[in-house]
Every structure is written in structure tokens, then in C-alpha cells.
N, C-alpha and C positions, 0 to 999 in steps of 0.2 A: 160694724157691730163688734165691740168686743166682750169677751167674755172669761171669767176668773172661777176655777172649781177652788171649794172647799170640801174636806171630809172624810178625804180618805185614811189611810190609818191601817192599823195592825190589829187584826180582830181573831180569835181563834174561831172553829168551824162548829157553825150550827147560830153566831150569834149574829149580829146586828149595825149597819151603818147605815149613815144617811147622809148624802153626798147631795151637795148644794151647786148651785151652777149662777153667780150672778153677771146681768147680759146691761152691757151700758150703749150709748151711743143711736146709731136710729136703729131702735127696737122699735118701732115701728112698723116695720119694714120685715119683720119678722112672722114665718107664716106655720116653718114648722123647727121642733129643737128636738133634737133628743140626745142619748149618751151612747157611745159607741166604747168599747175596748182592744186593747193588743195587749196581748199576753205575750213574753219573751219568744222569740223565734217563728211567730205567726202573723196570719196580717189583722188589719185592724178588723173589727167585724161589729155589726149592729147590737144593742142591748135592746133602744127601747125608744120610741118618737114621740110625740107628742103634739096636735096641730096649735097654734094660738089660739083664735078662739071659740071654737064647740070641746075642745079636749078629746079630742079623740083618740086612742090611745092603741099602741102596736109594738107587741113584747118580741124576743127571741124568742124558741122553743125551752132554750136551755133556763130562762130564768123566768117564765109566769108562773104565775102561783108564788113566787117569792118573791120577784123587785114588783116596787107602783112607782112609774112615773107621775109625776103632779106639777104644775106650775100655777104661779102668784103675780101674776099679769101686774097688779099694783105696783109689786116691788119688781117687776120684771127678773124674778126669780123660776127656775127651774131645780126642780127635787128628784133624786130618787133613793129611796128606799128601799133598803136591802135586808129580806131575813133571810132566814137557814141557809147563811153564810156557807158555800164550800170550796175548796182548797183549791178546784178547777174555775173559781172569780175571780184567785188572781190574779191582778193585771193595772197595767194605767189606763183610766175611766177617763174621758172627753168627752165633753157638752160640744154641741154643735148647733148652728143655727144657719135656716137655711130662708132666703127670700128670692121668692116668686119672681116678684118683680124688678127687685135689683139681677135679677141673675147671678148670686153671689152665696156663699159657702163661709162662715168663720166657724173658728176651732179654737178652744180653749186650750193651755197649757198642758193639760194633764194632771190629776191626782191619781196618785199609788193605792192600790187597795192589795195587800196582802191579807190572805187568812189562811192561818196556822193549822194542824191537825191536833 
């Protein structure tokens, strides 16, 4: 599987992103995705999962109520949605996808999410 984030960007704080995650290859094979981040000098840690297909859905503490994970199974697309952006989001955001049955792990490149004060 692999996988290509768009969306990150330079946002000041309190506003608004939406970070796309598109997943090519045997997506099939695909059972759960979500976005994880690393902020400078920290390790990487969970944002938010999401199963294939009931959507069952599993935030950090630090962002419900503000990000919605969502995916587009069609477009074998992966989304999330970010409001009331603050200063402690950022970091480089990673799509991940994870199968069951392959016993296997891919990771997308990284997109940048900076938000300003």
C-alpha cells in the first residue's frame, strides 16, 4: 500500500485545515488507517484511526471535539479535519494504514502542519 498526504500548510490559531491522505496499491488489504504526528524533539504519538468498513472512529484526548477523522472507501481516500487550530498541532501529520492480514504497517511521507499564534 502506498500512501501520499496533502494539506498541510500554515494556518494561524483558532482556524482551519483539512489534510487528505490518498492510499493506492492493495487497499484492499486495508482494515484500519489513521493519522499519527511528531512534533520536533518528541516521538511520534496517535491523532486518530479509523476502521475500513463500519468507520469506527478513535481520537487522542488532546484533539476530539476538534479533528473528525472520515474516509471515501470509493476514492480510497482518508481525511481529517482540523478546527480550533492550536500552536501545540504543530507538527508532521502521517496517514498510516494498517492490515490484518497482510501483517503489515505503511506510512505516508509526512505533511507539515504549522499554526501560528
Amino acid at each position: 500500500v502506498q500512501l501520499v498526504e496533502s494539506g498541510g500548510g500554515l494556518v494561524q490559531a483558532g482556524g482551519s485545515l483539512r489534510l487528505s491522505c490518498a492510499a493506492s496499491g492493495s487497499t484492499f488489504s486495508i482494515n484500519v488507517m489513521g493519522w499519527y504526528r511528531q512534533a520536533p524533539g518528541k516521538q511520534r504519538e496517535l491523532v486518530a484511526t479509523i476502521t475500513s468498513g463500519g468507520g469506527r472512529t478513535n481520537y487522542a484526548d488532546s484533539v476530539k471535539g476538534r479533528f473528525t477523522i472520515s474516509r471515501d472507501n470509493a476514492r480510497n481516500t482518508m481525511y481529517l479535519q482540523m478546527n480550533s487550530l492550536k500552536r501545540e498541532d504543530t507538527a508532521v501529520y502521517y496517514c498510516n494504514a494498517h492490515s490484518l492480514g497482510l501483517g503489515s504497517s505503511s506510512w505516508g511521507q509526512g505533511t507539515q502542519v504549522t499554526v501560528s499564534s
